[in-house]
DOMARGU-177643 format. One record per residue: x, y, z of N, C-alpha, C in turn. Coordinates in steps of 0.001 Angstrom, whole numbers, plus 500000, padded with zeros to 6 digits. Example, Ala and Ser with C-alpha at 12.3 -4.5 7.8 and 13.67 -1.06 7.14 Angstrom:
2
513190494310507800512300495500507800513200496700507800
512850497750507080513670498940507140512900500030507870
END
This chain:
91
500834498821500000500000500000500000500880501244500000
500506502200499033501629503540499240500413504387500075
501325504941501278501121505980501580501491507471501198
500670508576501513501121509458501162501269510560502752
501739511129502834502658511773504176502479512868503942
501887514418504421502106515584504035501902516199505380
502924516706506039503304517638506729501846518987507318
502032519740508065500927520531508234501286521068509488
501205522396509865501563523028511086500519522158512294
501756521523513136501370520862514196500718519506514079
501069518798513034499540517783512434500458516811511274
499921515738510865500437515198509855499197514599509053
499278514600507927498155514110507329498557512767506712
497942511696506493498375510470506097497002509885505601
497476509714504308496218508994503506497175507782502896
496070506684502672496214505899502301496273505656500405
497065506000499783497128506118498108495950505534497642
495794504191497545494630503301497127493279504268496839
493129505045498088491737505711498602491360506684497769
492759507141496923492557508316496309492487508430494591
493598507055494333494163507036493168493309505856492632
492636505592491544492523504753490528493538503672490108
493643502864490527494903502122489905494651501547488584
493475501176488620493439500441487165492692501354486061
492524502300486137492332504098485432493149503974484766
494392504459486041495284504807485733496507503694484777
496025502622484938496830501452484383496516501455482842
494823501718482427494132501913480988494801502731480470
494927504345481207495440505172480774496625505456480111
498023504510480986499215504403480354499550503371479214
497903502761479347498168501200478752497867502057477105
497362503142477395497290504103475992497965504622475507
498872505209476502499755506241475814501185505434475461
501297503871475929502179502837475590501884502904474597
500649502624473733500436502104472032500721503586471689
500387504356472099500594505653471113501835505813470809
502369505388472030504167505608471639504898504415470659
504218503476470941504699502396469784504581502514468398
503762503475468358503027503812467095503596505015466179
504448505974467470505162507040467045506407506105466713
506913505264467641508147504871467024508348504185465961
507315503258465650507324502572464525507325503756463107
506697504465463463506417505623462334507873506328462101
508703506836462909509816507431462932510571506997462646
511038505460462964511428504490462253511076504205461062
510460504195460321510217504030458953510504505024458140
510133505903458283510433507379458075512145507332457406
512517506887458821514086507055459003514424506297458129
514097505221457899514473503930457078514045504362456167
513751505419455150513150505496453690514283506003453113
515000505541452143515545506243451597515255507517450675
514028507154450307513320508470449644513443509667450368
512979509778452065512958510356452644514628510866453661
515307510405453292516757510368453576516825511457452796
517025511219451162517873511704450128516964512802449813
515571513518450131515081514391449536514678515431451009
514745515020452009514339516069453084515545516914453717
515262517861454008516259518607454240516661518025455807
518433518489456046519335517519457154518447518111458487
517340519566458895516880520157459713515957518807460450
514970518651459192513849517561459211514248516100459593
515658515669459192515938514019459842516511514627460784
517623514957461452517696515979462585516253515766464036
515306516726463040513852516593464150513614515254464311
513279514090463420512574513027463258513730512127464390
515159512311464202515509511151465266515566511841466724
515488512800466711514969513794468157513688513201468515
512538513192467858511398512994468180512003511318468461
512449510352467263512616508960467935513216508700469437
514374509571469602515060509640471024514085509856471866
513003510799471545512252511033472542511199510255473136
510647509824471953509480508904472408510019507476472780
511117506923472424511864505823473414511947506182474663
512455507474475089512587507408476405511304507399477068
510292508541477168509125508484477485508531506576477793
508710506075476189508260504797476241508909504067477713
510117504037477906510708503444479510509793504162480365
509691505320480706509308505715481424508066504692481439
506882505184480813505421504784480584505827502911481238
506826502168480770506554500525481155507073500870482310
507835501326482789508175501520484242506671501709484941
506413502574484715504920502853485232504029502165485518
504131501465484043502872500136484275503146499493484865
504562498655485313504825497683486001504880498014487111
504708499253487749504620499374489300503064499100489485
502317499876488407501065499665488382500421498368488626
500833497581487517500856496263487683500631495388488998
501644495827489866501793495410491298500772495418492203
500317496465492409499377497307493034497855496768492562
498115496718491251496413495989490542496591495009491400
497460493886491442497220492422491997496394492556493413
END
């Protein structure tokens, strides 16, 4: 169970996480923005992999596109990190 702890002149407040938070909301929720990101990467990846799109876009535009890939990989860790704590907590 996570608690949450917040301080208060003279007082402590202590709630119980469960009570407040959605776990399995919140589990749908990332379980969304996981495919969305799979979906960006697969796309960026292909992209990247075109040679059409290599040899005719300017160096600014592949530049952005493996920025955006760097990015949405990381995010993506983040997001399974997430779920798998989530995960826990569902059980």
């Amino acid at each position: 169970t996570d608690i949450i702890v917040r301080p208060l002149t003279r007082a402590r407040l202590v709630v119980d996480a469960s009570q407040i938070v959605d776990y399995k909301a919140e589990f749908a929720k990332l379980t969304k923005e996981k495919e969305r990101l799979d979906n960006e990467i697969i796309r960026a990846e292909k992209m990247l992999a075109n040679t059409n799109f290599i040899s005719k876009a300017p160096a600014e535009k592949i530049e952005s596109e493996k920025k955006k890939l760097t990015d949405y990989k990381a995010q993506q860790l983040v997001v399974l990190e997430q779920l798998k704590q989530l995960q826990q907590k569902i059980k």
